[in-house]
PLY file of the C-alpha trace (Angstrom):
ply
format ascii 1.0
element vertex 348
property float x
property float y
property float z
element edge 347
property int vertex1
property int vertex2
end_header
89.97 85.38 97.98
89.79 86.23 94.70
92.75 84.97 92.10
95.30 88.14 91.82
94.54 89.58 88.06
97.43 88.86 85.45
100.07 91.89 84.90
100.16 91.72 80.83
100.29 95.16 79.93
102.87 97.55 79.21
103.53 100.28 81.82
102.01 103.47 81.40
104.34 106.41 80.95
102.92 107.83 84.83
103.59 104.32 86.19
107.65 104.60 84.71
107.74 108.11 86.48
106.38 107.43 89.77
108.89 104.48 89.30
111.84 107.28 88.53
110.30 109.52 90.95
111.19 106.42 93.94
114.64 105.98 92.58
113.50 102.31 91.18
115.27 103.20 87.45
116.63 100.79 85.21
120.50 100.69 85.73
123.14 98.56 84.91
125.70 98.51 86.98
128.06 96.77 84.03
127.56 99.73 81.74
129.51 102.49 84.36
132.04 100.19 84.92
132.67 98.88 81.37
132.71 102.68 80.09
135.34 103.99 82.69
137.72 100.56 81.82
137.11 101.51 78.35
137.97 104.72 78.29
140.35 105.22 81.12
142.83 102.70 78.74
142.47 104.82 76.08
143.82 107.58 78.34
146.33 105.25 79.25
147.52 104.29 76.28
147.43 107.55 74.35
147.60 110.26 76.67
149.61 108.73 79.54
153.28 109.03 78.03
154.20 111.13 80.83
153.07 109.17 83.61
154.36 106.01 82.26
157.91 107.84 82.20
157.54 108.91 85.55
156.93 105.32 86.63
159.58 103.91 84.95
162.12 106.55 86.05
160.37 105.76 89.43
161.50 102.11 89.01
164.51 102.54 87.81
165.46 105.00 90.63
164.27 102.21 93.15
166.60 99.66 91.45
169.28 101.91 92.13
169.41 101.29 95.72
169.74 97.77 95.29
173.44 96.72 97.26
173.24 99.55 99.07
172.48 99.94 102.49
169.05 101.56 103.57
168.07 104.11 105.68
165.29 105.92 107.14
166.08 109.24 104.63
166.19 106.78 101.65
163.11 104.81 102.64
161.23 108.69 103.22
163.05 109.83 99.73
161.79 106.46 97.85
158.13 106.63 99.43
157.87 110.53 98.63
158.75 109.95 95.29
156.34 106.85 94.67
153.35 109.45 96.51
154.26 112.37 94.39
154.56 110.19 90.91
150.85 108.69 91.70
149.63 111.35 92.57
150.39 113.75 89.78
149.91 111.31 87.55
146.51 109.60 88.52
144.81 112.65 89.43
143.43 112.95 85.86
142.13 109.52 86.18
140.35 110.21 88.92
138.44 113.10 87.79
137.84 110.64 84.33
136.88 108.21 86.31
135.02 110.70 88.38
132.71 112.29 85.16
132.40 108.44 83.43
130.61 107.35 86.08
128.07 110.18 86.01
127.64 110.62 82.83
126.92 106.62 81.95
124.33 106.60 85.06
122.30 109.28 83.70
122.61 108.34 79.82
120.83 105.04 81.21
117.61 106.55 83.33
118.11 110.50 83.10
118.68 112.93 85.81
116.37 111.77 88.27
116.88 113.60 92.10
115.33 111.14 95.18
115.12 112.67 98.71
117.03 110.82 100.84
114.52 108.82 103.01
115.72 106.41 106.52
113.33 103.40 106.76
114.27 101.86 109.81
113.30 98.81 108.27
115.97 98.17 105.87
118.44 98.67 108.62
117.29 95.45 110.54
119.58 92.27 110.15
116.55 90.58 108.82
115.96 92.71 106.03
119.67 92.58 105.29
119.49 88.96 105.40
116.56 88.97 102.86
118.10 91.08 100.84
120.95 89.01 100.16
119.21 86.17 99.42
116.49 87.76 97.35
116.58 86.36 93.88
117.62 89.82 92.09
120.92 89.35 94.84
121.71 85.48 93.27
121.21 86.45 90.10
124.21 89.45 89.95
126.69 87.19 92.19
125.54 84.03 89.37
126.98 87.18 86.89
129.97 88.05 88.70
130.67 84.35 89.19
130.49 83.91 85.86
132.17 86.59 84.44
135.31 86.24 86.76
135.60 82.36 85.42
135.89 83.84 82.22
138.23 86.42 82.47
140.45 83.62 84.78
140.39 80.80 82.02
141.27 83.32 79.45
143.95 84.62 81.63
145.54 81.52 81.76
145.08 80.65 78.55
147.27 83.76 77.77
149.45 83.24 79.91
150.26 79.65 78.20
150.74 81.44 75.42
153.14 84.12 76.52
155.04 81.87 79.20
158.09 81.95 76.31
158.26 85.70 76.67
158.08 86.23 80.84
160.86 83.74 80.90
163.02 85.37 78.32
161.87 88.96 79.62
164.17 88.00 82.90
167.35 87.77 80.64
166.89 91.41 79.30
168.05 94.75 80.65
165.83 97.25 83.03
164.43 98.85 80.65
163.38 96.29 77.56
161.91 94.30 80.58
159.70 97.31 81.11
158.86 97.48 77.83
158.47 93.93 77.62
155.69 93.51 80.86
153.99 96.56 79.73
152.81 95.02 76.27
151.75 92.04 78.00
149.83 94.27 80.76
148.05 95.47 77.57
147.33 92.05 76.52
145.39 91.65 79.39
144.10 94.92 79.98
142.36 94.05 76.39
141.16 90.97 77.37
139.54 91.79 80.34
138.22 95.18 78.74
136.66 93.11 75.83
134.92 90.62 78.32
133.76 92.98 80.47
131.90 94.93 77.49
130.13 91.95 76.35
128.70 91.57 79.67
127.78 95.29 80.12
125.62 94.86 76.80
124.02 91.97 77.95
123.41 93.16 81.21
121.82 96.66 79.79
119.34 95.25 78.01
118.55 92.32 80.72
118.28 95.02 83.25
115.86 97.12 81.22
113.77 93.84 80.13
113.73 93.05 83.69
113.09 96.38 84.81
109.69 97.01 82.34
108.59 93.25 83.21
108.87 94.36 86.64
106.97 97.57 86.09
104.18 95.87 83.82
99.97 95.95 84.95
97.09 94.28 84.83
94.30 95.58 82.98
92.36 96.58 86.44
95.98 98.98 87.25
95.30 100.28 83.93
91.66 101.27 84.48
92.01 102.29 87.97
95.36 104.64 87.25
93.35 106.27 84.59
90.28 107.07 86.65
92.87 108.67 89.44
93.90 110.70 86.50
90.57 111.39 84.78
88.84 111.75 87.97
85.74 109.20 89.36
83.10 109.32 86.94
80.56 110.28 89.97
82.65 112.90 90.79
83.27 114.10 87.07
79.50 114.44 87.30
79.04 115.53 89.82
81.24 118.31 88.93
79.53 119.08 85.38
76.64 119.30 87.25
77.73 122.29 89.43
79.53 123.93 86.07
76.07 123.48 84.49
74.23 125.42 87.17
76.86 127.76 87.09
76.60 128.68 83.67
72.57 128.74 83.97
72.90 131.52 86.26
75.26 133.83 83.89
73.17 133.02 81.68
69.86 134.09 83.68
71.63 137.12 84.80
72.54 138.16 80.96
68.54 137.68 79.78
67.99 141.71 81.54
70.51 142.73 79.00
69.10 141.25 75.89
66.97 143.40 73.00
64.24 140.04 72.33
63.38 137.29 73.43
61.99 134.03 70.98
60.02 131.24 72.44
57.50 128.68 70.70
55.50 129.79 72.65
56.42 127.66 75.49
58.77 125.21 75.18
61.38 127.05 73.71
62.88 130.50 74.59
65.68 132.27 72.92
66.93 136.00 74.20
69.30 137.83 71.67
71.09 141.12 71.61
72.27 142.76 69.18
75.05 145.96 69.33
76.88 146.60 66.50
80.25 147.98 68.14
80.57 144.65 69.22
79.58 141.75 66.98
78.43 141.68 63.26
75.26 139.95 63.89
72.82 139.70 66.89
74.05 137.15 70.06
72.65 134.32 72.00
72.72 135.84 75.50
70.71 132.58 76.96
68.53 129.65 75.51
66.31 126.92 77.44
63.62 124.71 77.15
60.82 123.57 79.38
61.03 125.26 83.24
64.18 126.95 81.74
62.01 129.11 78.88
59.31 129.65 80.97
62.19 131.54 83.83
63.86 133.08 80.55
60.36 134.69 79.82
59.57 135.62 83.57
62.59 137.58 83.47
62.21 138.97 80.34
58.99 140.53 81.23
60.04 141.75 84.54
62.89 143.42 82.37
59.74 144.76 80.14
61.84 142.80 76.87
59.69 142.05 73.86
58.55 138.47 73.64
58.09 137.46 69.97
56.13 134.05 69.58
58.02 132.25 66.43
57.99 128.37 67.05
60.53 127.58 63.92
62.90 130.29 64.46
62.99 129.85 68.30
63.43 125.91 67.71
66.38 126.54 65.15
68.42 128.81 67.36
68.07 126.64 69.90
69.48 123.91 68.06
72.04 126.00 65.83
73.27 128.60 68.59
75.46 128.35 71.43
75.25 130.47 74.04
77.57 133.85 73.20
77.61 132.55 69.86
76.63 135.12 66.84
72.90 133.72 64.72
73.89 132.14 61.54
73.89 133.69 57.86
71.05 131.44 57.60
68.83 133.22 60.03
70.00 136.52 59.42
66.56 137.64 57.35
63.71 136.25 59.99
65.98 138.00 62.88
66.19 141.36 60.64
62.51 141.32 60.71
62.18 140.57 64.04
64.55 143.32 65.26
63.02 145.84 62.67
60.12 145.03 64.81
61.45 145.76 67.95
62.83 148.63 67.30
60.12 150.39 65.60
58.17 149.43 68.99
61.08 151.39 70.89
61.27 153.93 68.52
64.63 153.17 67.82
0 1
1 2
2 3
3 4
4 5
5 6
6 7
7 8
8 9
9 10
10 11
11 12
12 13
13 14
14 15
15 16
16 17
17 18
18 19
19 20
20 21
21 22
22 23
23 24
24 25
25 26
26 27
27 28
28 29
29 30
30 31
31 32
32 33
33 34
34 35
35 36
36 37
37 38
38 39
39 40
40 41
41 42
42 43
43 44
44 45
45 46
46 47
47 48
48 49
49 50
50 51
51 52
52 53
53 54
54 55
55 56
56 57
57 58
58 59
59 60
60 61
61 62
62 63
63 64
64 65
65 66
66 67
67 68
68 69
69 70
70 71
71 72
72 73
73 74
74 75
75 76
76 77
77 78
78 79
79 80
80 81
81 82
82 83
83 84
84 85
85 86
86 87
87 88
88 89
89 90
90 91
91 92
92 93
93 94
94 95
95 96
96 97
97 98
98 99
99 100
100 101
101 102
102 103
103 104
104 105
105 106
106 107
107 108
108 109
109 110
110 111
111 112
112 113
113 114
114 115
115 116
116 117
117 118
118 119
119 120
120 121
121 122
122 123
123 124
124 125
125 126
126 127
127 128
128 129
129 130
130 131
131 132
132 133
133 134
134 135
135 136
136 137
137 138
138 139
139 140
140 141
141 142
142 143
143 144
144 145
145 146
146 147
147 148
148 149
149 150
150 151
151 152
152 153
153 154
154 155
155 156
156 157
157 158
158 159
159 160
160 161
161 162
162 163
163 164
164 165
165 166
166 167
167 168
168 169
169 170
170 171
171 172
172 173
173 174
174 175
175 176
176 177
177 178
178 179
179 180
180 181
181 182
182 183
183 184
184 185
185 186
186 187
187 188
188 189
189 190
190 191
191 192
192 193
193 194
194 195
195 196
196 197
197 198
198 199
199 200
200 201
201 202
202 203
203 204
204 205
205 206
206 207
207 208
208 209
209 210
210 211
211 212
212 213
213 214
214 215
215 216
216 217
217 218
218 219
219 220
220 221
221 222
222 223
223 224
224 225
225 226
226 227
227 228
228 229
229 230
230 231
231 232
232 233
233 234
234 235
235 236
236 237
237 238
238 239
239 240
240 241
241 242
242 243
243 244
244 245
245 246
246 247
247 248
248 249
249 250
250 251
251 252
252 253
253 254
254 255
255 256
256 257
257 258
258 259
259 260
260 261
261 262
262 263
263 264
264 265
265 266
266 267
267 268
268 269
269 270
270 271
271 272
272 273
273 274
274 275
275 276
276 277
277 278
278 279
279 280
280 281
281 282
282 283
283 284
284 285
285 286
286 287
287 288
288 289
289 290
290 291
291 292
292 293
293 294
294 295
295 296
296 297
297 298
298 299
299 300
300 301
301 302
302 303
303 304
304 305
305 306
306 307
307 308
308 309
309 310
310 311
311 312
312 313
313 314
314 315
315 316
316 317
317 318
318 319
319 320
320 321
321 322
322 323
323 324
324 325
325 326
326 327
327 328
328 329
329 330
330 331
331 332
332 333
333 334
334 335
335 336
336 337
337 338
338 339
339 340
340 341
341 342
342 343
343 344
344 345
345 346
346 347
């Protein structure tokens, strides 16, 4: 069996849209989630007074309770108010969370719409298994792995750091505690939001290298793609062939309609009209050489048409005039002579 050809070139741009067309598009899964972190703490931090008041006048109404003794009403009247508070207050979030999400998929790969297909086969525990061991699989749990070591030895390396303040942060009142644990929730909230944006870059542009190294063909791919889209030479001849005949027998059927007809006297053939409300100079209404001049001039004198025998001027609008196409300024004096002569054998 014959050695399977290298894949060094770059994918077309039909290979990338079948691709899209499958649902196989480059996306980072890092990018979605690093944009929604991202911006859902700036929400937090600049547009989430409110909800941060709410919470603490949540937990400050809890710690009211404390000493006293509990009930069924005050364990209904504390959950209620914990729903309602999360609720009003993280329904925004959701709906940012909601539109991030969408909006980073498609800035990666673009709209792109796949009809849901089943394939039985992917829902066999051996697929499953070989999907979670395919190499792709290691690769994003090596990620995670690593980017969850970071974000824990950083974590504690903070939290070395700020041990001084938790301690002291028990001494305080209710309120400067609050204060106290929510600038060190920041601290982290930063921390983890700055790691996790390093890895979404990385991961973008890993993904997309991976995705177009994936994607990329062999020379053969590239030759036999463009013949699907050019068509199969034999057939693209084939094909010319039958347009060709075609237009030989519009053109036959024109030759009744023409005023002369040039040959050479027998090689060439060349039938012109001429009408004035119609064109500036006389037409080529059909041309041939060979069999095809010799059918021109049966026709023409079944049609009683004038045959003139000029070897140079049939030869030149053979080679200078297409078919339809008005006689050149060049010609225009030998043809003038030659319908002068035509028409003063009509009586025109």
């Amino acid at each position: 069996m014959a050695e399977e050809e290298e894949k060094t070139e770059e994918a077309t741009g039909k290979k990338i849209q079948d691709s899209k067309a499958e649902g196989n598009v480059p996306k980072s899964a890092e990018v979605p989630g690093a944009a929604i972190l991202f911006f859902t703490s700036i929400y937090l931090l600049f547009f989430a007074g409110s909800f941060f008041q709410e919470i603490e006048k949540t937990i400050i109404y809890i710690y009211s309770f404390i000493g006293s003794e509990l009930n069924g009403k005050i364990y209904y009247e504390i959950t209620s108010t914990i729903i309602k508070v999360m609720l009003i207050g993280m329904l925004p979030l959701f709906f940012l969370v909601l539109f991030l999400g969408v909006i980073f998929n498609v800035m990666q790969f673009g709209f792109v719409f796949t009809p849901l297909k089943i394939k039985l086969e992917k829902i066999s525990p051996l697929s499953g298994f070989k999907n979670i061991f395919s190499a792709k699989k290691a690769l994003e749990a090596l990620k995670l792995t690593a980017k969850l070591i970071l974000i824990f030895i950083i974590m504690l390396i903070i939290l070395a750091i700020v041990w001084d303040s938790i301690l002291a942060m028990m001494n305080k009142e209710i309120e400067a505690a609050l204060e106290s644990m929510m600038i060190l929730i920041l601290y982290f909230l930063l921390t983890i939001l700055f790691i996790i944006i390093i890895f979404a870059i990385i991961d973008f542009f890993f993904t997309r290298h991976y995705y177009f190294k994936q994607l990329k063909m062999s020379k053969q791919e590239i030759k036999d793609e463009h013949k699907q889209m050019e068509g199969d030479p034999l057939v693209k001849g084939r094909i010319r062939q039958i347009q060709m005949k075609m237009s030989k027998q519009r053109m036959m059927a024109d030759v009744p309609d023409a005023d002369v007809v040039i040959t050479n006297p027998t090689n060439y053939a060349v039938a012109l009209k001429y009408d004035k409300d119609k064109s500036e100079a006389p037409i080529v209404l059909a041309k041939g050489i060979n069999f095809l001049a010799l059918r021109i001039k049966d026709i023409a004198l079944e049609s009683k048409i004038p045959i003139v025998e000029d070897p140079v001027l049939a030869r030149a609008l053979y080679e200078q005039v297409e078919v339809e196409q008005e006689i050149p300024e060049g010609l225009y004096k030998a043809i003038a002579e030659i319908f002068t002569f035509v028409y003063n054998l009509n009586n025109k």
